[in-house]
N, C-alpha and C positions, 0 to 999 in steps of 0.2 A: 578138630579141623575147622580154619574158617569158612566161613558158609559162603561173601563174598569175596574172597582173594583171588586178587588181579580184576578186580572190575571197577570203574569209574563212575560213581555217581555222584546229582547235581540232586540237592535239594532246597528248593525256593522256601523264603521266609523261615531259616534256619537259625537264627539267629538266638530264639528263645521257643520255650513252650514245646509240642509236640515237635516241630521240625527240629528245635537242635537236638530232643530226644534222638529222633532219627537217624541222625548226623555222626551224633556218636555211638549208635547201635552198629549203623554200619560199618563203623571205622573199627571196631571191636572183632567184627568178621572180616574182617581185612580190604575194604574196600577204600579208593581214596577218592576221598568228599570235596566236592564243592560244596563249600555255605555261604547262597544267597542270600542277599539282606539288600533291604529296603531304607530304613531309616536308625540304624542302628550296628553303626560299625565297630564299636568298641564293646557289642556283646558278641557278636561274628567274631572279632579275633580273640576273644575269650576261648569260644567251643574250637578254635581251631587251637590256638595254645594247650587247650586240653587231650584234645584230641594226639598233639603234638609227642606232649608229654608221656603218653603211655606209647610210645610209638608205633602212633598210626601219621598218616599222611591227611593233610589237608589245606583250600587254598580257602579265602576270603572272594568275593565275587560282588559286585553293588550294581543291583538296577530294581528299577520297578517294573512288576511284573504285568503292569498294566501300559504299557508304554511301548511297543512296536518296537521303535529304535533300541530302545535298553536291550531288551530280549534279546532281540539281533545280535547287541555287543557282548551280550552275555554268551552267549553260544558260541559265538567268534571267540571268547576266549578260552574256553574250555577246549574248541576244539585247537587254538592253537597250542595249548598247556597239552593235551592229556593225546589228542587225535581220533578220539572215540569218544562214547558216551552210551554204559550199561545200561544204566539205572535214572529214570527223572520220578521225582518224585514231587507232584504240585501241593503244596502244604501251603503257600503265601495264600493269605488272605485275611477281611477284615469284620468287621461286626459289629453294630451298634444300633438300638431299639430305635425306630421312630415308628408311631401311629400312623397309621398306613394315609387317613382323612388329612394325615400332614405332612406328607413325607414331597420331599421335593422333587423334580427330577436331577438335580445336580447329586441327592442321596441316595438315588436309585444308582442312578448310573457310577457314582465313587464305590459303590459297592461290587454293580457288576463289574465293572472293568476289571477288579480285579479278581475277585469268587472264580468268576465263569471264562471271560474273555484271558486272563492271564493263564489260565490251563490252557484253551486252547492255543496262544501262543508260543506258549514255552514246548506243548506236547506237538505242533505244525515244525515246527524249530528240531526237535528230536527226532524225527520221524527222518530228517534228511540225513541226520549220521547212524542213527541206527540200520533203516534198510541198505546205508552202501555196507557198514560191516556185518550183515548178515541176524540181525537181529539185537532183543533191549527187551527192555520191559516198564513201564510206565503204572505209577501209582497216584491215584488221583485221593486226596485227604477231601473226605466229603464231611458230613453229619448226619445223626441219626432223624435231624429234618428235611433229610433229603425225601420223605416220605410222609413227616409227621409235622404239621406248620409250628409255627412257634409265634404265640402273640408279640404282637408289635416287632418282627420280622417278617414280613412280606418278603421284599428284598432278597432276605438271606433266603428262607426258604426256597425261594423261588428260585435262585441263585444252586443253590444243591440239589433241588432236585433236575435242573440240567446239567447238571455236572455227573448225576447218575446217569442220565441220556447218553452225554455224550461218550463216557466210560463204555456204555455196552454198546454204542454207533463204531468206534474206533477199535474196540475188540474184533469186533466183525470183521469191519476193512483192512485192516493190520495181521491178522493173523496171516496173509499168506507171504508177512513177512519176517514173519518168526517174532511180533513184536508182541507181546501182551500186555494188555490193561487191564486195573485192578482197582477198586476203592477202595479204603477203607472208612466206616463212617463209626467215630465214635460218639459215645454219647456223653455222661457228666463226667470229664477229664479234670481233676483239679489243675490250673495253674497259675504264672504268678496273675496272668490277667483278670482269672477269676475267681480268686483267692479267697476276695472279700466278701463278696456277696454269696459263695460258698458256704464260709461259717456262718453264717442268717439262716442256713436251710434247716439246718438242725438231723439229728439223730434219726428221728418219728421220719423224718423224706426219705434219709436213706435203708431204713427199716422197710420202708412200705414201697418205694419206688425202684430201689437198686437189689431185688431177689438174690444175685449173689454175690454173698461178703456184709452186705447192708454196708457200703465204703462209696469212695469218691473213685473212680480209673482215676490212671497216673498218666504221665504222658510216655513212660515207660511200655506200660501197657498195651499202646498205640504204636511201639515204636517194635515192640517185640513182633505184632501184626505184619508191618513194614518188613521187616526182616526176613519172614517168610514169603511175601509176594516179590521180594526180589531176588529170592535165593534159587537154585535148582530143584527145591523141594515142589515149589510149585509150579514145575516146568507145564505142564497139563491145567493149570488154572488159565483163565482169561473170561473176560467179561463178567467177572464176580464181584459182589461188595460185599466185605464182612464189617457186621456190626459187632463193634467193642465198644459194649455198652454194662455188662451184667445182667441183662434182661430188661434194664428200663424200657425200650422201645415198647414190650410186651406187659409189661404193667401198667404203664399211661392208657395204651389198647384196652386193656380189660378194665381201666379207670372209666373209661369214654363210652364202652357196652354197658355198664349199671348203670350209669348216667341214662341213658335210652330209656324212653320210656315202654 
């Protein structure tokens, strides 16, 4: 039985990586997808021809999610396309080191705009078609530094750990409209972004750092997550973030306590 069939979900920066995971998780459970994309149209109609091909449903969507007006249009089209709107899932977003003693503000803010401010625009944007048809559910793609900083990510960090905030602020308020909010924050995902500097970690990291499997997550395994916070199974979750990570989160933790003197 599919888990999503008959529901309509929009997932931002679908294009590649954990979102087009998503994309086509859900289209697998019978749901029909929007795949946002930013800068990258000819991988968006890829997942969507794929998607096509096993016969699921899906459209193509272009804006930035940091952009007011885009957002706008993007919603304007969905609801003229579909009329409603299940399932958002905020997955755009972006990342890149600077040293904090050099970090600019135009690198600050290119970061937030999009991490933090494009959830809440896309999930401000959602809020109006879900409460007229009676309810949605909302998945916010965090990181497992939503908690734990990450050198030379200020920024980001900073950037997820309100995006946890805001996840359990909108849980709250929302619930009395049947809308629930969910993160997920995974931790070493392989993908093609971080492919390279991946195989540099070596064997000995993920022996000692990733407790179960000793492996890299997939973005599979991110998507399987997704799946369940938008399905009826977790009708009674909201305001939770699960960590799909294998335990890293808690072995850097217990890395950080011996270290203590």
């Amino acid at each position: 039985m599919e888990r999503l069939a008959r529901k309509v979900a929009l997932v931002t920066g679908a294009s590649r990586g954990i979102g087009r995971a998503i994309a086509l998780a859900f289209a697998r459970e019978g749901a029909t997808v929007a795949i946002n994309y930013c800068r990258s149209p000819e991988a968006a109609a890829s997942a969507c021809q794929e998607i096509e091909a096993s016969g699921g449903c899906a459209v193509t969507i272009g804006a930035d999610v940091s952009s007011s007006e885009q957002v706008h249009a993007m919603f304007d089209e969905v609801r003229r396309q579909f009329g409603r709107l299940d399932i958002l899932v905020n997955n755009a977003g972006v990342e890149f080191p600077v040293p904090f003693h050099q970090m600019t503000e135009e690198q600050w803010d290119a970061l937030m705009n999009t991490d933090l401010k494009g959830a809440f625009l896309c999930s401000r944007m959602a809020c109006d078609l879900m409460i007229g048809q009676g309810g949605g559910t909302i998945i916010n793609i965090s990181s497992i530094h939503d908690t734990l900083p990450k050198y030379h990510f200020a920024h980001y960090s900073c950037a997820k750990a309100a995006l946890l905030m805001l996840t359990k602020v909108t849980a709250l308020e929302l619930a009395e409209f049947s809308i629930r909010v969910n993160a997920l924050s995974p931790g070493p995902i392989l993908t093609d972004m971080n492919r390279e500097g991946a195989s540099q970690l070596g064997e000995r990291f993920l022996k000692d750092m990733v407790p179960l499997g000793g492996r890299f997550g997939t973005a599979e395994d991110v998507a399987d997550g997704a799946v369940y916070l938008a399905s009826d199974e977790a009708r009674f979750v909201t305001g939770t973030t699960i960590y799909i990570d294998g335990g890293h989160k808690d072995s850097l933790n217990r890395l950080l306590a011996r270290r203590q003197p």
